[in-house]
LODODO-113479 format. One record per residue: x, y, z of N, C-alpha, C, O in turn. Coordinates in steps of 0.1 Angstrom, whole numbers, plus 5000, padded with zeros to 4 digits. Each point is the difference from the previous one (the first is absolute). Layout:
<romars>
XYZXYZXYZXYZ...
</romars>
This chain:
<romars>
542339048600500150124992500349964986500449894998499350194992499949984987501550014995501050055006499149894981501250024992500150194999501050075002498149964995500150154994501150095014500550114996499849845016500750075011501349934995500049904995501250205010501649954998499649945015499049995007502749964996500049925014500350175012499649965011500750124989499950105007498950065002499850045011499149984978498750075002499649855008499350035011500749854988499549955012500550005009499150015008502249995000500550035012499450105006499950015012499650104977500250155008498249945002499750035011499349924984499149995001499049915006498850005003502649924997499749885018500450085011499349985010501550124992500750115011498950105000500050055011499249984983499050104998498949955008499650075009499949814987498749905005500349985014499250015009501949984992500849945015499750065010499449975010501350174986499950135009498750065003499850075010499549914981498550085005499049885007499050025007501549874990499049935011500749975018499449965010502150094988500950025015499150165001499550025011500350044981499750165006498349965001499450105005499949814992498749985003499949935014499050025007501949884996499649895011500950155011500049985012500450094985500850065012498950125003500350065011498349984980499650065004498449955007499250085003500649784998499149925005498949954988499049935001501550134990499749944986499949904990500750024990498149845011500149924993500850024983499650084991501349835008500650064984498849944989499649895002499950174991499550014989500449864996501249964999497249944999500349864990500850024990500250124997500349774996500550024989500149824995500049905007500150114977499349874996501549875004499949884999501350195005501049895002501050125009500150125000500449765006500850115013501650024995500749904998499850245001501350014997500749975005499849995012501849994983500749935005500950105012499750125002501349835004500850125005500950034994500549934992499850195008501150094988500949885003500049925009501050114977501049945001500850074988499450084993501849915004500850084990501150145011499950025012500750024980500550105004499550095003500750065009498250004987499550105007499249975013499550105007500449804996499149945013500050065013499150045007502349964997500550105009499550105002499049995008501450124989499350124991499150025006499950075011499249874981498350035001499449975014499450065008501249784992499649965019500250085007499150015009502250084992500250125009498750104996499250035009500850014981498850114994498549975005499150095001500949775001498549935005500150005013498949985005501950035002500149985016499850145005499250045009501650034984499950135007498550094998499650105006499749834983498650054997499149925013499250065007501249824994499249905008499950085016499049995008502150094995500350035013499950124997500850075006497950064980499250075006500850094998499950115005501049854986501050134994500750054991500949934997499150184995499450024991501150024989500650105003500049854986501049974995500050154991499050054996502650005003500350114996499949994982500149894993499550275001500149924986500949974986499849984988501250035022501349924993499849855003500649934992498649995017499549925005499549844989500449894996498150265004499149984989500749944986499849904995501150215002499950014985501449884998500549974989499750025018501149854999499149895000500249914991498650085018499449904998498949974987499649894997500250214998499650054988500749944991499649904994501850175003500849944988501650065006500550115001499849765001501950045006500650074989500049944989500550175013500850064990500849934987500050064990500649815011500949914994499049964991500449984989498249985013499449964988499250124988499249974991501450155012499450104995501250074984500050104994500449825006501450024992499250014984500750054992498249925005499450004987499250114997500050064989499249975021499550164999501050105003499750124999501749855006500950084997500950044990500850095000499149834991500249974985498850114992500250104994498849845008499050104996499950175000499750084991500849945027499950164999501450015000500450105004500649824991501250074994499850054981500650094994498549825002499649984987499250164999500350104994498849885015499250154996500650135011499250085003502249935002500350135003499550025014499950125004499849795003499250055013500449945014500649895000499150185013500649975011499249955009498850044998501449865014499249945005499250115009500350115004498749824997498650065009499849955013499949884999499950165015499749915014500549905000501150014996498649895007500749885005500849964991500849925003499250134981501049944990501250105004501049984994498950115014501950045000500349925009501149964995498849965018500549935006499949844995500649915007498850074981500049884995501650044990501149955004498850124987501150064993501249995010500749944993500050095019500949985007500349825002501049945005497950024991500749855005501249964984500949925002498950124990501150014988501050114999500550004989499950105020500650075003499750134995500950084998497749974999499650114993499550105009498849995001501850145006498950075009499850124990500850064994498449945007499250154993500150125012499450005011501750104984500150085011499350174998500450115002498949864995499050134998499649995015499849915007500150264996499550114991501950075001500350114997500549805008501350064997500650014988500850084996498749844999500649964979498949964993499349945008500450064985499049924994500849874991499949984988500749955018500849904993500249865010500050015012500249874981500949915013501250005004500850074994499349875015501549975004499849855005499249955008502149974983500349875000500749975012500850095003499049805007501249955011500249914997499049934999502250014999500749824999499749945009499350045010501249854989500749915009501449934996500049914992501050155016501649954995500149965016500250095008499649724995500949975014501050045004500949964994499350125015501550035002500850104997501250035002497650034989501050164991500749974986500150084990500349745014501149994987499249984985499049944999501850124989499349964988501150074993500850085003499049844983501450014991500150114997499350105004501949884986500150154990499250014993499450115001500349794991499250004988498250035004499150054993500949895023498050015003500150215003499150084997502449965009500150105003499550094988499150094998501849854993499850104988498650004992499450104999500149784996498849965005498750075002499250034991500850005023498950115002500550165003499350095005502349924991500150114992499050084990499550114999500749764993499150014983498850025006499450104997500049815011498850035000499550065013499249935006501050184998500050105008500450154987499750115004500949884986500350084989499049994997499250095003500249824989499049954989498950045003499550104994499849845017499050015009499850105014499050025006502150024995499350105016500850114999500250054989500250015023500850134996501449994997500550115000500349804997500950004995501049985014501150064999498849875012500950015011499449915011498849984999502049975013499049885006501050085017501150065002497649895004500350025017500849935005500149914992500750065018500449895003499549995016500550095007498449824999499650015018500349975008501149944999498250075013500949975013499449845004500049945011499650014978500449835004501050004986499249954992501750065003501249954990499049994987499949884998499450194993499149964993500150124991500650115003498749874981499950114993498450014997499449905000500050224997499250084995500050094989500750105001498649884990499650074989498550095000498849975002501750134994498950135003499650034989500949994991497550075003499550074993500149964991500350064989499349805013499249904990498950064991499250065007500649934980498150044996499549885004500649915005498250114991498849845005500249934986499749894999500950184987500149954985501249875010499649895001501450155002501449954998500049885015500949925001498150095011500549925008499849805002500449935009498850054975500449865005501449994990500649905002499950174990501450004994500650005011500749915004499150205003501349975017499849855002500849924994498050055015500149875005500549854991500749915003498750134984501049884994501450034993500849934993499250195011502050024992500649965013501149974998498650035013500549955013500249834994501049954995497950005008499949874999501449944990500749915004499350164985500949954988501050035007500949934995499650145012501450045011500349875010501249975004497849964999499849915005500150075017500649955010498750174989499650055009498450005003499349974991500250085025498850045000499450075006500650015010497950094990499650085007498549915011499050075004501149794997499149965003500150055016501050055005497649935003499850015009500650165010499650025011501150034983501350105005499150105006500650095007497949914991499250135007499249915009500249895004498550214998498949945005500449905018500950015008498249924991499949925012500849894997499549895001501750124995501049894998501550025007500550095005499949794993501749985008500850104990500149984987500650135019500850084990501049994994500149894995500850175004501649944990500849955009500350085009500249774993500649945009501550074999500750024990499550015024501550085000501049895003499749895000501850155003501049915000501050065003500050124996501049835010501250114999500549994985499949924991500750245013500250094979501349894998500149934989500950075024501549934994499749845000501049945002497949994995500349895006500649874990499549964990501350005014501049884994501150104995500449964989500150135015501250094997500350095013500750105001498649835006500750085017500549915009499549905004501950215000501149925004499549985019500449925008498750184992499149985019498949874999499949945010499050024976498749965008500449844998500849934994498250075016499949835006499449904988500449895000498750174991499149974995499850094988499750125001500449774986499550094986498749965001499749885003499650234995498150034998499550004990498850034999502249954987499349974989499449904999499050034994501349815010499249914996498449975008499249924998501050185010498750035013499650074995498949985003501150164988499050094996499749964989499150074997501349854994499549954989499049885003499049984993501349965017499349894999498650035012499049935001501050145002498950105010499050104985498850014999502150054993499050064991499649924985499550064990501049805011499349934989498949895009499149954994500950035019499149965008498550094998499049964993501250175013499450114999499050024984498850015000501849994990499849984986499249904998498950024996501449855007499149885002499349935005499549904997500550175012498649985013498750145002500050115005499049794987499150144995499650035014499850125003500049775010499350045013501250145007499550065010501749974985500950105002499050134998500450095007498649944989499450114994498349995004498950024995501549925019498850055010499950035011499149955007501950124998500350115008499350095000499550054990500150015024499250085005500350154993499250074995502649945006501050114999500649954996500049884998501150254998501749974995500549915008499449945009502150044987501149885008500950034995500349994988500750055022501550025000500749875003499449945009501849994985500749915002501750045002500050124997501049855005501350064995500949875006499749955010501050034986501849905003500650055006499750114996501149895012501650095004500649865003499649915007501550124987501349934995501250035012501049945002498350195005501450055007501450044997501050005006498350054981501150054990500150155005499350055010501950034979500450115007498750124998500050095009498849914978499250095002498949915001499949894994499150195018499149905007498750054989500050094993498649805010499350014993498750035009498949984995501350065014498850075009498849914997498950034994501949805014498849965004499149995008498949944999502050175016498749975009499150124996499350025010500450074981499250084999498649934991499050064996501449755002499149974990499049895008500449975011498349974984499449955009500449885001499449945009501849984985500849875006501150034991500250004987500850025027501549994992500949895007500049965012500850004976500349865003501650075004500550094992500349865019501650105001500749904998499349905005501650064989501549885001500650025018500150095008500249804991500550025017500749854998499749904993501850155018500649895000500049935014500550055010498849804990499549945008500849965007500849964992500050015024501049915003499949885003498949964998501849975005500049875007499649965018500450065009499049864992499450005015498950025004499749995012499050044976499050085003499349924996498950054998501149804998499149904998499550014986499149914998501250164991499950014988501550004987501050065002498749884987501550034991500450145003499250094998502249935006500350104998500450044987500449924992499350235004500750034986499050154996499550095007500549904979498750154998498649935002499849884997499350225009498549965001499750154994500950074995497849975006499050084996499550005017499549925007501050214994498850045012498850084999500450114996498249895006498750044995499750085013499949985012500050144974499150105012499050024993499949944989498750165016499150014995499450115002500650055009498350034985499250104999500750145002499550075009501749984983500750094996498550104991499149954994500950175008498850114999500250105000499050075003502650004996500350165003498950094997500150095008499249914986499350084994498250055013499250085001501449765007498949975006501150015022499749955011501050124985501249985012500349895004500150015012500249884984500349905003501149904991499649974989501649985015501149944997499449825003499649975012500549954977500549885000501049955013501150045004497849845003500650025015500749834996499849954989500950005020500749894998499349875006499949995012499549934980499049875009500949875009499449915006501850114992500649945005500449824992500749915004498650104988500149924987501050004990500350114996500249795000501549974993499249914991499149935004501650074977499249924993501449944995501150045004498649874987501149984991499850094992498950054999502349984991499450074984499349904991499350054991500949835011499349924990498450035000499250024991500949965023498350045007499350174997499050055004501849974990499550185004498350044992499150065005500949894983499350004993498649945003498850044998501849815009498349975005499650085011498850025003502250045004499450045015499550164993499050045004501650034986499450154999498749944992499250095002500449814990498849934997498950005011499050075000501449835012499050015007499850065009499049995007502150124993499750155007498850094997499250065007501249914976498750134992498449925002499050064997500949795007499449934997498850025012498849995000501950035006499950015015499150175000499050025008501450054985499950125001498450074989499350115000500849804995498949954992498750025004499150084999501449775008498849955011499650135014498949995006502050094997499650075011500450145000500050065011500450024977499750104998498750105001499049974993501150135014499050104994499050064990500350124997498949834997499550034985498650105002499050014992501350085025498950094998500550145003499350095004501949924992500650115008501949994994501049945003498750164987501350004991501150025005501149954996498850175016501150105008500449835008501149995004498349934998500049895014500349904994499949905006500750084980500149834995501049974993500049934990501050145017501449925002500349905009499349985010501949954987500449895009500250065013499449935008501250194998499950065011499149975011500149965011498850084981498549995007499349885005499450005010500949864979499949855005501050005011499649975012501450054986501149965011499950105016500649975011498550154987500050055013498849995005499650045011499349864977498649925006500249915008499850005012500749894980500649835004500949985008500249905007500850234993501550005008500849914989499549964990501950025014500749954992499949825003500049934990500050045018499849835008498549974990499949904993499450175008498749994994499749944986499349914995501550225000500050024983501249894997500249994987500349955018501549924997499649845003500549914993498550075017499549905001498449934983499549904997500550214999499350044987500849934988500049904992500550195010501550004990500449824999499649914993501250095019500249835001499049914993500549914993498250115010498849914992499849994985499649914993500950235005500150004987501549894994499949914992500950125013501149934997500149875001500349944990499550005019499449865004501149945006500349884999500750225011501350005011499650075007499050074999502149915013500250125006500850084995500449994988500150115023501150044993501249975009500049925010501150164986501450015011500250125009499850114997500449845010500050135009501250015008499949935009501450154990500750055007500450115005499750104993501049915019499950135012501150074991500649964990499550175017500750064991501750015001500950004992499250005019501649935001500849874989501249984999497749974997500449904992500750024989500749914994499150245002500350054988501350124999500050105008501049884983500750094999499850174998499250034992501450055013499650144997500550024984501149984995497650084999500349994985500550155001499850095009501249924976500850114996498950164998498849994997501650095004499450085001500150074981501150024994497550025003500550054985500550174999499750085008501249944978500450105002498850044990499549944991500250225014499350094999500150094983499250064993502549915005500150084989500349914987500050044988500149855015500549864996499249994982500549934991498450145007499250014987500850104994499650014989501150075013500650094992501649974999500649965010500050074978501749995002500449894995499149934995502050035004500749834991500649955016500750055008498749854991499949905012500449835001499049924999502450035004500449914989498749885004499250035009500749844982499549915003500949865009501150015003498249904998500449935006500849884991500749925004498950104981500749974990501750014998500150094991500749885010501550124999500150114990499849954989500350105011500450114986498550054996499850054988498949945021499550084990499050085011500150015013499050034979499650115009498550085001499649994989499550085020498850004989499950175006500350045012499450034979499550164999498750045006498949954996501050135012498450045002500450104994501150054997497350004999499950114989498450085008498949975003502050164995498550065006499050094990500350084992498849895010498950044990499250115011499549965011500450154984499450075008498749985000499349994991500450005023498849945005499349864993499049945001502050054993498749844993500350034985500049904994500250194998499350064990500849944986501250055001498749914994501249964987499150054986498849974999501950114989499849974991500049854987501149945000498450044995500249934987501450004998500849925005499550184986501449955000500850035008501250014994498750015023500949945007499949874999501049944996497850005006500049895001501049864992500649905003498850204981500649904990501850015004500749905000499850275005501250005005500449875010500649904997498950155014500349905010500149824998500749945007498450004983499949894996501449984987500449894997499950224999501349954990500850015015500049895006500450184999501049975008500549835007500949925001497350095004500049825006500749934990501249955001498050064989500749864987501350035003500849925006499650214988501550024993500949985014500949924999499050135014501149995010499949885009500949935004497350064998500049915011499449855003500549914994498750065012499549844999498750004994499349904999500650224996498050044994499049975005499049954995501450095021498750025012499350145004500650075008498549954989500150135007498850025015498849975000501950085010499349945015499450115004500850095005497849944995499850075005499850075013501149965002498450135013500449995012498750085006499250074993500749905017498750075006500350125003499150085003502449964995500250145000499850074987501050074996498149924998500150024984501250104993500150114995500949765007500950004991500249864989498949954996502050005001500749924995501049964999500850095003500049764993501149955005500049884988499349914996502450175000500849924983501149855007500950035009498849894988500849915010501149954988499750044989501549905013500449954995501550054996501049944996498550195005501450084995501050005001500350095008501049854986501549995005501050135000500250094992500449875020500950135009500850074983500950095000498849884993501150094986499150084994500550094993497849895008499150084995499650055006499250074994500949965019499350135013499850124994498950055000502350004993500550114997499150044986499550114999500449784989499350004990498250065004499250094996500949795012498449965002499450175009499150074996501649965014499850105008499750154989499050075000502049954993499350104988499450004992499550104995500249724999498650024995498950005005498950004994501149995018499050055010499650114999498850024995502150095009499850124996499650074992499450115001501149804987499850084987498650004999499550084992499649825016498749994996499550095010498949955001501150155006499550095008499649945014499350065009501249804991500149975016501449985008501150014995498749975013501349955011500649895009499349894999501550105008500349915004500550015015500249905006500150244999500350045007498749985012498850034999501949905016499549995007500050125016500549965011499050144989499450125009499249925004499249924994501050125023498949985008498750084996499049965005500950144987498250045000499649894989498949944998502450074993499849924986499149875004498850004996501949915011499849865001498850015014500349925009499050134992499450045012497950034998499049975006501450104980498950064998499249944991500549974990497950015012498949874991498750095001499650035011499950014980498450054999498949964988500050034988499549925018498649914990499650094991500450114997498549834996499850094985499050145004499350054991500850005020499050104999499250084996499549944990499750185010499049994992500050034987499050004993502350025003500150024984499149864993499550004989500549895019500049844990499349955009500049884999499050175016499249905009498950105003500250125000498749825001499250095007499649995019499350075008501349854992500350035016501150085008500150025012500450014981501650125005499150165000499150064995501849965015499450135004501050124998500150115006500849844984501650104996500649924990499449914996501650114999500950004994501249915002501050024993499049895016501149985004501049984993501150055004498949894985501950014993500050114996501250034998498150055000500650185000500450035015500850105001499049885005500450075014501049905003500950065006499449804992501049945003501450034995501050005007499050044977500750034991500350165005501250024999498150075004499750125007501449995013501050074999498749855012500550015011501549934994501050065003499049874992501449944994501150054996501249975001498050164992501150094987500150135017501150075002498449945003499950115014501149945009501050055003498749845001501049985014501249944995501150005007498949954980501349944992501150155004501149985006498650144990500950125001499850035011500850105001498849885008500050105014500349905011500350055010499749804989499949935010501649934998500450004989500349945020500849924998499949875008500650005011499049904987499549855006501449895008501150004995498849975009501349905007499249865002500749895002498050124997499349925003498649924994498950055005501049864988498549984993498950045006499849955011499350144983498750045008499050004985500150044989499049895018499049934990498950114999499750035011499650034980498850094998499249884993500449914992498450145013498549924986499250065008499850035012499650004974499050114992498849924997500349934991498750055013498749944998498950064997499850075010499149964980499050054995499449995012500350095008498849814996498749945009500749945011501249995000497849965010499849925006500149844999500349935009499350034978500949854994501650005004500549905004500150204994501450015008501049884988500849935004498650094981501449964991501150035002500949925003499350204997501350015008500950025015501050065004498249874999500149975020500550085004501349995000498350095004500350195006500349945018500850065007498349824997500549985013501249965003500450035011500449894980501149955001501150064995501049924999499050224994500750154999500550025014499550005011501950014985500750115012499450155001499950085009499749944977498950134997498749934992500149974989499250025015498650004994499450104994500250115005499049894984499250134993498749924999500149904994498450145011499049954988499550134999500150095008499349904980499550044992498350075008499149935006500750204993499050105006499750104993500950064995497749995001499550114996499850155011499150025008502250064989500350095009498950115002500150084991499249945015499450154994500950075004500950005008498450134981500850145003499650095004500650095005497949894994498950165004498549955005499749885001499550225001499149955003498749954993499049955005501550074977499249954991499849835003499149924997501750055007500349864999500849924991500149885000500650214992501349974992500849935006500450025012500049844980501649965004500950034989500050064989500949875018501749954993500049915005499549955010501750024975500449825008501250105010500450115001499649735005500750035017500249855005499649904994501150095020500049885007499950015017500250105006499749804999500449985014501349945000500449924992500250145018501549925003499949945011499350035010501549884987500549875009501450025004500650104996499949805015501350015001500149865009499149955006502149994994500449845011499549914996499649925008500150054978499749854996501249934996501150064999498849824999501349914998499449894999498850005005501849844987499549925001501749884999501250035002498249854993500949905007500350025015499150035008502049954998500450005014499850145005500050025012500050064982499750155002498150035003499550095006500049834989498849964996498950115012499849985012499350154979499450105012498950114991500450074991498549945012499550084991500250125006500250035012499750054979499750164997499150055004498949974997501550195016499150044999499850124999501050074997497750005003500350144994500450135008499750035011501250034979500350105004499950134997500550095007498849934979499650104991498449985000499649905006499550174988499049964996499850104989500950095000498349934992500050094987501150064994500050124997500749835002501350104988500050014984500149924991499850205009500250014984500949914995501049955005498550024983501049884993501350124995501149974998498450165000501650114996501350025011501250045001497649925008500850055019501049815001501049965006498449994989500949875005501249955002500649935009500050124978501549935002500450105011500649955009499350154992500750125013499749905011500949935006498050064995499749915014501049875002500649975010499449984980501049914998501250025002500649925008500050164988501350075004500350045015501049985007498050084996500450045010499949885014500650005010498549904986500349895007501149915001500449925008500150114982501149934996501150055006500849925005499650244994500550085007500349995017501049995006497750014998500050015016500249845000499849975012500449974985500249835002502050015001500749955009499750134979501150004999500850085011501149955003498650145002500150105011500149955012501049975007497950014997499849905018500049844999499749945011500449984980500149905007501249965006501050075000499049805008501149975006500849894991499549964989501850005017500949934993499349874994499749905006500350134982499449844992498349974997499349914995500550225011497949965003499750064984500350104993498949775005499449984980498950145008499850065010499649944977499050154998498649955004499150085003500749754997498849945007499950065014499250065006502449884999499950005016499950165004499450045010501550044981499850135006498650045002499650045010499449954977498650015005499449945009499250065005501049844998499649905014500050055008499150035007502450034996500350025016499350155003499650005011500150104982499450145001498949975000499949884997498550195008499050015005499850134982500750094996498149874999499550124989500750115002501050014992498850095016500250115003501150015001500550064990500449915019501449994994500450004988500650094994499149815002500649964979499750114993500750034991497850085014499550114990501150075004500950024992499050015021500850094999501450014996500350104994500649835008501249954995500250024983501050054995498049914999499650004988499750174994500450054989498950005020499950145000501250124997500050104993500849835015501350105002501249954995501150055002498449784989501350004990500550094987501149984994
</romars>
């Protein structure tokens, strides 16, 4: 090939050549002479495409999210996005899902604007990165950022003038929005307390940092069929819901006698999918932490190679693992690695601590002496600018100038010593948030709905914020009971693993064919050792009828259950009809 190709237009153009003479010999088709014979892919995209060529070879027909990766991977498209930032304009067909591989989705026809997603490993990021994209979430978008149910921030209602300013005022933060959409590994989670909790086994900061600068540097990371969930647990006191992710790595303390060092390991589970009913099951595999990073490497690596790329609904890790089985896919996995692995029974392992439920809200000492860290609740996710800049003077001025984000979208001020509680707690206030930990408080999470997505079929932080300000006065709690509120069927805010689930439904009302937003209800999901999906028990409710519904569930939960039974088990133990009615006549 000529000087005039970079070294990627040849990769992608030895992978091109490659694949159509596998899709010619597979269809009894001499390949087309040619005056010198190409080589075999090789480079990082190699992978990739070999999968993209096989599944053509075997007569099947690649989806066209597919295509247009093999076309031009989103990551190299960063200069004509320069361009239609230059002239005011939004991407077209396959350029919105190339645009997501830099963290840009274009969410029309709900906004006509972007919205930015980071990547912060672990939730944690300073005062200063805090304040930060304060400014530029002021500057540039609407003036306020989300906080999500993987520990992460978002900025909304971007113009197409101002979004590579987002992407490089990030960078200068020495933050980034790379990879954070599209068919990539998403914001690596971690426990929120970690290296300041006086329960976990294991701090996850040096594991989520060094898993999301891997990620960052390994361009073959961004040829994935689909998304990819990763998360840490530390076994700290608030958990990071990793078996709801497609490989969560747990801290476990190993004992002696079992033919391996005793001490902390990483136990691996795999193909977590609430969205898809299915929980991260346990492979019976123990890593070191040193190891964690090559083995979630040649997990994705693995996944690569044998993912789905004709059938979008079907090309999660799930799907390989209930193809191949787990022995199958793990035997895979291993080759990639170039070990085995370890494998211990489960007795081997101590029973890990159980996390507390309310543990993100309230001043909660550290494991430090004398000091202490604050959760802070941000309704539904939602922060102003100058909360923000608030909240970041606080860090500096009281505490260690971390600020931790949580998959409960809230946040967490670490560092705080037992003589400023008192200080720090009213300038909390003063900023129009709280600190105060209520079970609906600390309980309730709903994704950006359709005010800001065009797949939400409601409102949900209006009806979450809705049901909040409703059962806060009429209900009295003794007990954490978790609500999430979910637009779609993607299930951002994992409505299956809601002690109340909500998604998001277009209600009709008449026979025109009119809706309202509305939802189906759920009820008995739970996750960690509670771990159960949701199922329904409502179907069309006005999104105005909801929080009552909610109340009154809440109600009849409070009424009949028996001594000590959580609001999961009470829905368990009743049959539908029962709970309606009970519900009926609270």
């Amino acid at each position: 090939m000529g000087a005039d190709f970079t070294l990627d237009q040849k990769r992608y153009l030895e992978g091109f050549v490659s694949g159509a003479k596998a899709v010619q010999i597979a269809r009894g088709a001499a390949p087309a002479p040619s005056a010198a014979p190409v080589a075999e892919m090789t480079g990082p995209d190699a992978a990739s495409h070999r999968a993209m060529a096989r599944t053509e070879a075997e007569g099947r027909k690649l989806t066209p999210e597919e295509k247009a990766k093999r076309e031009e991977l989103g990551l190299d498209a960063y200069d004509r996005m320069r361009h239609a930032a230059r002239e005011g304009t939004f991407p077209k067909g396959p350029d919105v899902l190339r645009w997501k591989y830099h963290g840009l989705f274009y969410v029309a026809p709900a906004q006509d604007s972007f919205m930015c997603r980071m990547r912060i490993p672990g939730g944690i990021l300073t005062h200063w990165q805090f304040r930060g994209v304060a400014d530029i979430a002021e500057r540039h978008g609407g003036g306020f950022t989300d906080i999500t149910t993987r520990a992460n921030l978002q900025i909304r209602e971007i113009p197409p003038t101002d979004s590579i300013a987002v992407l490089e005022g990030l960078v200068s933060l020495g933050l980034t929005a790379k990879g954070s959409g599209a068919d990539n590994i998403r914001n690596v989670t971690g426990t929120p307390t970690a290296g300041i909790d006086p329960q976990e086994l294991l701090d996850t900061r040096p594991l989520a940092s060094a898993w999301h600068h891997c990620i960052l540097n390994s361009r073959d990371m961004y040829g994935l069929p689909r998304k990819f969930n990763v998360a840490f647990d530390g076994a700290g006191t608030i958990g990071a819901l990793e078996d709801t992710n497609d490989i969560g790595f747990q801290a476990v303390d190993v004992m002696d006698g079992f033919g391996v060092t005793p001490g902390v390991w990483l136990r691996l589970v795999l193909g977590g999918i609430t969205g898809h009913k299915d929980f991260a099951r346990d492979t019976g595999i123990v890593v070191r932490p040193e190891e964690a990073v090559d083995v979630a490497a040649a997990i994705v690596r693995a996944f690569i190679d044998t993912g789905d790329r004709t059938d979008r609904k079907k090309a999660r890790l799930k799907y390989v693992l209930d193809s191949l089985g787990f022995d199958g896919f793990l035997k895979l996995v291993e080759g990639k690695l170039g070990r085995p692995f370890t494998r211990l029974a489960a007795e081997a392992v101590k029973p890990r601590a159980e996390p507390d439920r309310l543990a993100h809200l309230g001043v909660h000492p550290q494991k430090q002496a004398g000091l202490n860290y604050v959760g802070i609740a941000t309704p539904v996710g939602r922060m102003s600018a100058t909360q923000m800049r608030g909240l970041a003077d606080i860090s500096a001025r009281f505490g260690d100038g971390d600020i931790r984000l949580t998959v409960w979208q809230n946040l967490l001020i670490s560092g705080i010593a037992d003589a400023d509680i008192a200080t720090v707690t009213d300038a909390v206030e003063a900023l129009g948030l709280s600190t105060k930990a209520t079970p609906l408080q600390a309980g309730i999470v709903a994704c950006t709905g359709a005010k800001g997505c065009r797949f939400a079929a409601a409102d949900t932080k209006g009806t979450a914020r809705a049901i909040l300000a409703h059962c806060e006065e009429r209900v009295t709690l003794d007990g954490p009971v978790n609500i999430h509120v979910t637009g779609c069927h993607n299930s951002c805010a994992q409505h299956y693993i809601g002690d109340i689930g909500l998604i998001g439904a277009r209600v009709p009302v008449n026979d025109d064919g009119d809706t309202v937003d509305g939802y189906h209800i759920l009820v008995g999901g739970g996750f960690g050792s509670a771990a159960a999906i949701a199922r329904e028990l409502y179907q069309n409710v006005p999104a105005e009828d909801a929080p009552a519904v909610v109340e009154r569930l809440l109600k009849s939960w409070i009424t009949h259950r028996v001594a000590g039974e959580s609001f999961a088990d009470f829905t368990r133990r009743l049959d539908p009809d029962a709970l309606k009615a009970l519900a009926a006549a609270a």
